[in-house]
C-alpha atoms as one frame of an Amber mdcrd trajectory, in Angstrom:
protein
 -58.015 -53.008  -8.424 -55.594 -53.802 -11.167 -52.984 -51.584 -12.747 -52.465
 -51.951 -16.393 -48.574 -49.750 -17.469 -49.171 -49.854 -21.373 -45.826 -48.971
 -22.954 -44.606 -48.232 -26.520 -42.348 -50.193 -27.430 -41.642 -54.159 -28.002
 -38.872 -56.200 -27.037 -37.553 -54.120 -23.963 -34.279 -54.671 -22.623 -33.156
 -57.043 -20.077 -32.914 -54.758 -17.504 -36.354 -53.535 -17.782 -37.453 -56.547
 -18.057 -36.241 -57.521 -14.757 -37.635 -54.093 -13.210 -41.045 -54.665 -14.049
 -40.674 -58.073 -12.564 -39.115 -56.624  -9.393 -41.514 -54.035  -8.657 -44.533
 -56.324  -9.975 -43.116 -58.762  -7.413 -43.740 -56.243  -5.012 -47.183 -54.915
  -5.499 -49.814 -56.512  -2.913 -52.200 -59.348  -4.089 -55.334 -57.059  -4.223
 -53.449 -54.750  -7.009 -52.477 -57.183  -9.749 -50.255 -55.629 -12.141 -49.859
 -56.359 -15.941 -47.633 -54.902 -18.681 -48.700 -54.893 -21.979 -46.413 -53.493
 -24.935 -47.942 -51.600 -27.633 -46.411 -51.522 -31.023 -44.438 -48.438 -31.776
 -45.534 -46.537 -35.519 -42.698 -47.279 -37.910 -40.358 -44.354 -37.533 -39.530
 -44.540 -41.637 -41.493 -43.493 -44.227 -41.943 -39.802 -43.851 -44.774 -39.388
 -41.341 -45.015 -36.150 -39.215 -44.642 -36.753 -35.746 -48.086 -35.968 -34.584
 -49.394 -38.438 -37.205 -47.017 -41.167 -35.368 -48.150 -40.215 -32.121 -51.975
 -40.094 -32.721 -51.328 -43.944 -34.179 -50.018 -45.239 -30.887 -52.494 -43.063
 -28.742 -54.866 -45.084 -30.569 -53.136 -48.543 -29.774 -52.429 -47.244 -25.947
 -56.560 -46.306 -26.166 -57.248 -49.670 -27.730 -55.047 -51.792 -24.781 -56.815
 -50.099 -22.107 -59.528 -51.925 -20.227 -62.954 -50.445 -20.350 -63.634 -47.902
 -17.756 -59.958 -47.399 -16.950 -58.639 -44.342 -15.512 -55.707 -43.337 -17.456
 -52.309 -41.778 -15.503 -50.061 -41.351 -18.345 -46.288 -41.017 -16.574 -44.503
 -38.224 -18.882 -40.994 -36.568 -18.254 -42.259 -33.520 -17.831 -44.677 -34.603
 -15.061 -44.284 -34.251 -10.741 -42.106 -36.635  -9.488 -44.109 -38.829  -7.179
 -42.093 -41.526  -4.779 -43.855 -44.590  -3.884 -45.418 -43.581  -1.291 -47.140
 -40.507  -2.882 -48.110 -42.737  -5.768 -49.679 -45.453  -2.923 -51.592 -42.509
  -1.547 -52.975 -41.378  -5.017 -54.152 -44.973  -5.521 -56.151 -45.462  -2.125
C-alpha cells in the first residue's frame, strides 16, 4: 500500500518540512509514503472562494493515483491518534 498526503500549498516551512520527514521516517517499508504539493489558486484577482476551491480540488483530483481512496484530513473532522488511524488502514 502507499499513502499519497497531497497538500495545497508550495514551499512549506522548515518545520514541516522536517515533520513529514520524521513521521515518513517512521512509516513501515510496506506503506511507502510520498508528499506531493499542489499549487494553491492565486488568492488576487477577484475570484469567489468556491471558484478557488473547485480549481485546487481539481489539481488535488489530478495528483491522485488512479483508484485511490481519498481521506481528506479537515479541521472540522474526528481526531484520530496514530493508532486509530493504523487501525483504519489495516
Amino acid at each position: 500500500m502507499k499513502l499519497a498526503i497531497v497538500a495545497v500549498g508550495t514551499r512549506m516551512p522548515g518545520w514541516a518540512d522536517e515533520a513529514f520527514a520524521e513521521f515518513a521516517k517512521r512509516m513501515p517499508r510496506e506503506l511507502a509514503l510520498e508528499l506531493k504539493e499542489i499549487k494553491a489558486e492565486p488568492r488576487s484577482g477577484g475570484k469567489p472562494v468556491e471558484a478557488l476551491l473547485a480549481a485546487e480540488a481539481s489539481r488535488i483530483g489530478a495528483a491522485l493515483p488512479a483508484r485511490s481512496r481519498l481521506v481528506a484530513l479537515d479541521e472540522r473532522g474526528a481526531d484520530l491518534t496514530t493508532q486509530q488511524l493504523a487501525g483504519r488502514l489495516r
